[in-house]
Structure formats: C-alpha cells, structure tokens
C-alpha positions as a Python dict, from the first residue, in 0.01 Angstrom:
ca = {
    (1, 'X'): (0, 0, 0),
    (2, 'X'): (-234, 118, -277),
    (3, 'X'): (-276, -196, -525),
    (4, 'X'): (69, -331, -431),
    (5, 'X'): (176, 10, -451),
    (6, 'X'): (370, 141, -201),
    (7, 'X'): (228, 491, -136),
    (8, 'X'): (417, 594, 158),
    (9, 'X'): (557, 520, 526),
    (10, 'X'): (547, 575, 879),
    (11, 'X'): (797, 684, 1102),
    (12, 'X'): (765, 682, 1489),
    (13, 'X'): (1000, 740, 1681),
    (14, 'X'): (968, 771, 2088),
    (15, 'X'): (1280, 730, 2395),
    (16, 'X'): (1048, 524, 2614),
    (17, 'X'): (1111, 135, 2591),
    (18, 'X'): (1076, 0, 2209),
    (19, 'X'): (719, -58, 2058),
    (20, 'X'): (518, -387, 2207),
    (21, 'X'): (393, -628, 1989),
    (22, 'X'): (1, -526, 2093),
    (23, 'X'): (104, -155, 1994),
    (24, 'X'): (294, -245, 1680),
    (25, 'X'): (-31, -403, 1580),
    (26, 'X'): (-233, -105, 1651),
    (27, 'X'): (12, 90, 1443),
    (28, 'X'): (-53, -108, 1137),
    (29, 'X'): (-413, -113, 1158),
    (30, 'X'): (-434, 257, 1187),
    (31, 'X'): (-177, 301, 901),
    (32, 'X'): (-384, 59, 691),
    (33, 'X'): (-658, 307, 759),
    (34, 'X'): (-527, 609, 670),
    (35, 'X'): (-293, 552, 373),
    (36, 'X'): (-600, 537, 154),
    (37, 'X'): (-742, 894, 263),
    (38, 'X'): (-352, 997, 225),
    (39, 'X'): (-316, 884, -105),
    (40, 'X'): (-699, 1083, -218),
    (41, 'X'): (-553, 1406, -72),
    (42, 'X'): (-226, 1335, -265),
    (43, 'X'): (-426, 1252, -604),
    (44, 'X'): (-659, 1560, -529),
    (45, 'X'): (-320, 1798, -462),
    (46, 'X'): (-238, 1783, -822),
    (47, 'X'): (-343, 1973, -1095),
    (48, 'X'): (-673, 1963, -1284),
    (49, 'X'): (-479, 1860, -1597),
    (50, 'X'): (-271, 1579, -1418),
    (51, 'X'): (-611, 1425, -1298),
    (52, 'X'): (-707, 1418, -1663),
    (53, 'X'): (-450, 1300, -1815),
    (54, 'X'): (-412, 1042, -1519),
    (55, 'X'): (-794, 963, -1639),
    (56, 'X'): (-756, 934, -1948),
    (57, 'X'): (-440, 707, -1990),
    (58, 'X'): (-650, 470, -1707),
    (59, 'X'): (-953, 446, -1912),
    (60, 'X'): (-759, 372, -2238),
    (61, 'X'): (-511, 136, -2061),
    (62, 'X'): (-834, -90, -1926),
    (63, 'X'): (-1037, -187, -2236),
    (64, 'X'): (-1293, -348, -1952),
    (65, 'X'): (-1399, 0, -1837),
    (66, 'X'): (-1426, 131, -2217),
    (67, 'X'): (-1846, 115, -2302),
    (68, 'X'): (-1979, 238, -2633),
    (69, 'X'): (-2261, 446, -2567),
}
C-alpha cells in the first residue's frame, strides 16, 4: 500500500504444510519493506514525459506545495 493505494501483491505459493502464523508475519513485514522500492522502480520505468506530467498535475493539484519565488 502506497498512501492507501494498493500498489501491488504477493503470491507464494509452496506444497509443504500451509504458512504459520510466525512466517505469515515475516511475510508482511518484508512485503511492507519492499513495496515502496517496487513502486520507485515502477515510477522510474516510465517515460521522462510521464514523470513530468505526473509532476506537474501533483504540484498544481496541492496548492500547499505551490511557493512564489
């Protein structure tokens, strides 16, 4: 989750016995970890002109961030 934006999931999948509670644990912390750095490589994966634009509508959507120089 990115801002209460779901940004992806996490499949596992193994034929041992299910998950335990102590690893499904571990799982999320580790997940919580790396979504961030996934969702930077995903932003960073698109275009120059995407990242702009993607700026740009940010900065004019959040009149906090705007400063007059």
């Amino acid at each position: 989750m990115d801002d209460d934006r779901m940004v992806g999931a996490v499949t596992l999948e193994r034929a041992a016995p299910p998950f335990s509670e102590a690893e499904l644990a571990l799982l999320a912390d580790v997940s919580r970890l790396a979504a961030p750095v996934l969702e930077l490589k995903r932003q960073l994966a698109l275009p120059w002109h995407a990242r702009m634009l993607r700026g740009a509508r940010d900065a004019l959507a959040s009149p906090s961030r705007r400063t007059i120089a």
